[in-house]
N, C-alpha and C positions, 0 to 999 in steps of 0.2 A: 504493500500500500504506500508507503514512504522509505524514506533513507534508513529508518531506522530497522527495516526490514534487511539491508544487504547484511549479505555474510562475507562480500566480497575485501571491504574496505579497510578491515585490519591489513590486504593487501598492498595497498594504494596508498594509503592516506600518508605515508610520509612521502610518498615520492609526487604525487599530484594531485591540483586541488581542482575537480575538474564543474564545470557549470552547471546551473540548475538544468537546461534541458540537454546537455550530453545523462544525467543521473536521468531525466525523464523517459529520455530515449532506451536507457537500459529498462527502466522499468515497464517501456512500452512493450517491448519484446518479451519481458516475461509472460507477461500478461495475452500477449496476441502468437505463442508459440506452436508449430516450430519455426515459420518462417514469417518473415516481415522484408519489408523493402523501406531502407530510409534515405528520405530524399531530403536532405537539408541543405541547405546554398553553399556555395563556395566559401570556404573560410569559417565554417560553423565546427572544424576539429569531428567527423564524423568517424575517425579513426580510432581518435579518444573514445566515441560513443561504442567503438565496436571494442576496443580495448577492455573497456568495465565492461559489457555482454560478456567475453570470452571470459573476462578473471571469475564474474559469476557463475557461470555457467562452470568453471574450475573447482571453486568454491564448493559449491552443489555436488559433487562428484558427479558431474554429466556427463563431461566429455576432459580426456585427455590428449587428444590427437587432433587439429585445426588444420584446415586445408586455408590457406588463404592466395586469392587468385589478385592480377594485377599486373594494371604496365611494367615493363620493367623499370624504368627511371625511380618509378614510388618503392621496389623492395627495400631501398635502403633506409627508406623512412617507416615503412612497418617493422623493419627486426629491430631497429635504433629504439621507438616508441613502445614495442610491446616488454624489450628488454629495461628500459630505464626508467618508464613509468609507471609500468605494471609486475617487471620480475616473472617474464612469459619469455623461456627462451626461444627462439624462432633462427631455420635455417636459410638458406637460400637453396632451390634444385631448379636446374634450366636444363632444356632437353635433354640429353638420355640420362643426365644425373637423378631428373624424375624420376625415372624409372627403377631407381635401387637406393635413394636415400630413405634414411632411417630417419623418423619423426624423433626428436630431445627425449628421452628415456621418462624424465618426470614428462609430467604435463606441458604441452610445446605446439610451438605450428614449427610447418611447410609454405613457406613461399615462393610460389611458381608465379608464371606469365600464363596468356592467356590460349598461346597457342602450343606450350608445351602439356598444362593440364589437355590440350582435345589431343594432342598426340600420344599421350599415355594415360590416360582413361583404365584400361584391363589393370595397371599394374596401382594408380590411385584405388579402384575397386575391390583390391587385395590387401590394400597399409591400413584399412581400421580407420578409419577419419570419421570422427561424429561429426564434425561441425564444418559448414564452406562458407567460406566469407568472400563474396564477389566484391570487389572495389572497382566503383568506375565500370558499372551494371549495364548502363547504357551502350556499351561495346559488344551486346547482345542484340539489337534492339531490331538489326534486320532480319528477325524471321518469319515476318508478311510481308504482303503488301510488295515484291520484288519477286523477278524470273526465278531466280536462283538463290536461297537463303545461305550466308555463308558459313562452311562448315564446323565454322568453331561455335555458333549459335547453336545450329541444329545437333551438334556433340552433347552441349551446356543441358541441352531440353532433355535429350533422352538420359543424360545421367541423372537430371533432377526427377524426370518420370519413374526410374527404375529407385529412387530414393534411396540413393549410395550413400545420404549424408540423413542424420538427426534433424539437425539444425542446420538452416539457409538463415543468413543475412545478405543481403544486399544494398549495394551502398550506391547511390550517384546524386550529382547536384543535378543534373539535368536530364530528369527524365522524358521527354520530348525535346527533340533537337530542329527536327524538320517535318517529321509527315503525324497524322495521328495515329499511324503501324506503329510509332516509335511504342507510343502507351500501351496499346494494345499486348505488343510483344512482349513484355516487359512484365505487365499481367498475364499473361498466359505463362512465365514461366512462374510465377509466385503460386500461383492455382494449381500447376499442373505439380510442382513439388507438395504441395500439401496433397493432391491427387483428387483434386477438384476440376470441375468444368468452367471453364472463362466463363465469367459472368456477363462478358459484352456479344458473347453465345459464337455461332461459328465464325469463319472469316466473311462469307457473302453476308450473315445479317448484319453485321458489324457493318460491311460498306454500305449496304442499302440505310441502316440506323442510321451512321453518324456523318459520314461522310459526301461532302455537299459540293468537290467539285472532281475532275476524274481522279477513279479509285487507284491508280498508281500512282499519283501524284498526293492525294489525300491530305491538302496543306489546310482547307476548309473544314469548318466545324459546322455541321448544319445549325442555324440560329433558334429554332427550334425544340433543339434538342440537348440546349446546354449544360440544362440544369440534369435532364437524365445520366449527361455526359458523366459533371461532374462527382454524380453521387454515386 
């Protein structure tokens, strides 16, 4: 219900003192588990918010083993933060090192890119990982609405369908970039991990519902249908 609920922050609390809605954001996720999608702006520390999720979730004895996915430029800022703020030690593994690193003995992540996690899928399937943390979620976002969805999407969807992982977070500031596919996409992999049906129902009612000018392009919101959009 409140702070005073974490079991987490004997962990943390000398090393960071983090803001009221990063603490909101963990406790939103308890509350709305196993998966959640947090979109908070650019500059709002959403790393931080996933740092207290994973320390809880450690805490809890849920999960010991963390898949965390990402460009590569940012791994050096998720093993630096989850090590100095939280006391999570965290590796790096990039292509085939994927494929035969050991996850930190105690409780630890893995941080990979986004195109070595779709190339070794069979052997993450095999390491025991409860929990995947997508960072910069939005790098999934084409898998409507286009000829060809690209394979590191459609990898993303069928491991979250076959529910390789406990716990899914996902993280982006910009969950729509350009077409209204982007949202859609984006919910179809939150629903389809929890092993639910998209809520904005198939691809064709989706275009026929919302979208108001041509459905490859999908840059229109029908005015109409705003408020169903939003809810």
């Amino acid at each position: 219900e409140d702070r005073q609920d974490l079991r987490s922050e004997r962990r943390w609390r000398d090393r960071v003192e983090p803001y009221h809605h990063q603490v909101t954001n963990l406790m939103t996720f308890c509350r709305r588990l196993p998966v959640t999608l947090l979109a908070d702006d650019v500059g709002l520390g959403k790393t931080i918010s996933a740092g207290l999720i994973a320390s809880e979730l450690i805490s809890r004895g849920r999960v010991s083993k963390i898949l965390i996915v990402c460009p590569k430029l940012l791994i050096p800022q998720w093993r630096e933060e989850l090590d100095v703020k939280f006391g999570i030690p965290a590796v790096e593994a990039i292509g085939r090192d994927l494929a035969k690193v050991k996850p930190p003995e105690e409780a630890g992540a893995v941080i990979t890119t986004y195109q070595s996690a779709r190339l070794h899928f069979d052997s993450i399937a095999k390491a025991g990982f409860e929990m995947l943390i997508l960072d910069e979620a939005h790098k999934l976002r084409n898998l409507y609405g286009v000829e060809h969805p690209p394979q590191v999407a459609e990898r993303f969807r069928q491991a979250l369908a076959n529910r390789l992982f406990r716990y899914v977070l996902m993280l982006t500031a910009t969950p729509i970039q350009n077409r209204l596919w982007d949202l859609y996409s984006l919910v179809d992999l939150l629903t389809v991990a929890r092993g639910h049906q998209n809520p904005f129902g198939s691809q064709g009612m989706f275009a026929r519902n919302f979208i108001a000018d041509n459905h490859t392009q999908a840059r229109k919101l029908r005015p109409d249908k705003r408020d169903e959009f939003r809810s």
